[in-house]
TORGU-495750 format. One line per field, with one value per residue: residue in one letter; residue number from 0; x, y, z of N, C-alpha, C in turn. Coordinates in steps of 0.02 Angstrom, whole numbers, plus 50000, padded with zeros to 5 digits. Layout:
BEGIN
code = [A,...]
pos = [NUM,...]
n_c1 = [X,...]
n_c2 = [Y,...]
n_c3 = [Z,...]
ca_c1 = [X,...]
ca_c2 = [Y,...]
ca_c3 = [Z,...]
c_c1 = [X,...]
c_c2 = [Y,...]
c_c3 = [Z,...]
END
This chain:
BEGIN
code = [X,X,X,X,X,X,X,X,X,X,X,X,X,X,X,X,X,X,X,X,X,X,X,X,X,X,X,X,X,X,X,X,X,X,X,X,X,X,X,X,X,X,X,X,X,X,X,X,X,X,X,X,X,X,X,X,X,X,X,X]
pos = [0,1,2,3,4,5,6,7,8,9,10,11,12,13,14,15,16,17,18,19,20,21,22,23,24,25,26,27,28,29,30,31,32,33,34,35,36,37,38,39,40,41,42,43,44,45,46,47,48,49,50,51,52,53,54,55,56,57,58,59]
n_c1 = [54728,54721,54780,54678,54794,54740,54632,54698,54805,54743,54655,54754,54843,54837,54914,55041,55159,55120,55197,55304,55333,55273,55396,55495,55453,55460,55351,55243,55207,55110,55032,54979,54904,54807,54727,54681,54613,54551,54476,54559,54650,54750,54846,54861,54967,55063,55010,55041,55177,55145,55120,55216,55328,55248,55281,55405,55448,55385,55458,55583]
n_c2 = [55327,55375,55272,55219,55258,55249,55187,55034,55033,55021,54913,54795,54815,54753,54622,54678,54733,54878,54954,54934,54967,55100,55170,55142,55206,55327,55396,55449,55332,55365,55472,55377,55283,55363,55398,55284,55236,55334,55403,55528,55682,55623,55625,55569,55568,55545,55388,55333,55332,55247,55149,55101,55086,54948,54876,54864,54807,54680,54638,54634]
n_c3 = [52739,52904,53043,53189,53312,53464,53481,53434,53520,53637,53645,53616,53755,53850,53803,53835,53946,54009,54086,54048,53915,53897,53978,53869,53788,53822,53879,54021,54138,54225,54143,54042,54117,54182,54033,54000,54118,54157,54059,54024,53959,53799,53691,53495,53448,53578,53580,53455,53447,53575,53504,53415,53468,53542,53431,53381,53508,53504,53360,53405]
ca_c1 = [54688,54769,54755,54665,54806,54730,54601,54734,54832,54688,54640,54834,54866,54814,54971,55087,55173,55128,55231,55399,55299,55285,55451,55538,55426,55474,55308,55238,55133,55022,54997,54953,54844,54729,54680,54660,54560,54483,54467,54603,54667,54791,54854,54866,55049,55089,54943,55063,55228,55172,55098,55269,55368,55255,55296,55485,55479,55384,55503,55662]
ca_c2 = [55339,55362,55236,55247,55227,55258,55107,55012,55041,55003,54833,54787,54834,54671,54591,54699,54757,54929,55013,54941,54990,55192,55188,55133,55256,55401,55429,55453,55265,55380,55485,55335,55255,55406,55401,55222,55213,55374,55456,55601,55699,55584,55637,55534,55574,55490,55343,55326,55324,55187,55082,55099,55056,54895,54837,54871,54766,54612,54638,54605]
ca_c3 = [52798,52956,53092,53238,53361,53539,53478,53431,53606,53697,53627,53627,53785,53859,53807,53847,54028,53992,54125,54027,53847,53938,54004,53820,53722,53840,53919,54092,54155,54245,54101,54004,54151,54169,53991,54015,54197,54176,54005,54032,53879,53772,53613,53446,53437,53612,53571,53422,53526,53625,53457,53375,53537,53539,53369,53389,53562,53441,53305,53457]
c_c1 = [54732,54730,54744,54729,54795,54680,54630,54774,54807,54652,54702,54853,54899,54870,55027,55113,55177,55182,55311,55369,55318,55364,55480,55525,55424,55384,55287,55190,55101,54979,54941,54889,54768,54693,54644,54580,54526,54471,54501,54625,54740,54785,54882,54934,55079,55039,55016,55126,55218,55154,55188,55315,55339,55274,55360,55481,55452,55415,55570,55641]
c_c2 = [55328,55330,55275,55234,55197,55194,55060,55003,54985,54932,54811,54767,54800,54626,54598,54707,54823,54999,55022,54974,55079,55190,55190,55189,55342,55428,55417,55404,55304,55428,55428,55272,55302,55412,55337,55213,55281,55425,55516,55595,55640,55607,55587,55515,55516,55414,55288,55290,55245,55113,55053,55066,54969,54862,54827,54805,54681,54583,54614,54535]
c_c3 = [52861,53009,53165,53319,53443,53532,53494,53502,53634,53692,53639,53672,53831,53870,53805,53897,53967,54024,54075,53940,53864,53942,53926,53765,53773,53871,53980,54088,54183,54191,54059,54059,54169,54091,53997,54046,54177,54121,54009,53957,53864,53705,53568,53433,53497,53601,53515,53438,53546,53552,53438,53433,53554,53491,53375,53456,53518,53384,53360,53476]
END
């Protein structure tokens, strides 16, 4: 079963600095603040992106 990442994210998120999380996983912080603050489209793929980018920065 594949995980929900954008859940995942979004509970997460919390204890992350997300701007340096965006920057390391190659995506745009305002992309990733409008899905945030205002429900804009976000795909599974970048959702994914930023999960994997936090695990890697917990694993350093």
């Amino acid at each position: 079963m594949d995980k929900d990442y954008k859940r995942i994210v979004q509970q997460k998120c919390i204890y992350f600095n997300m701007r340096i999380i965006c920057e390391k996983a190659g995506i745009n912080y305002s992309t990733y603040r409008g899905w945030k603050n205002n429900g804009r489209a976000f795909s599974q793929k970048k959702a994914k992106c930023l999960y994997e980018t936090m695990i890697e920065i917990i694993k350093s």
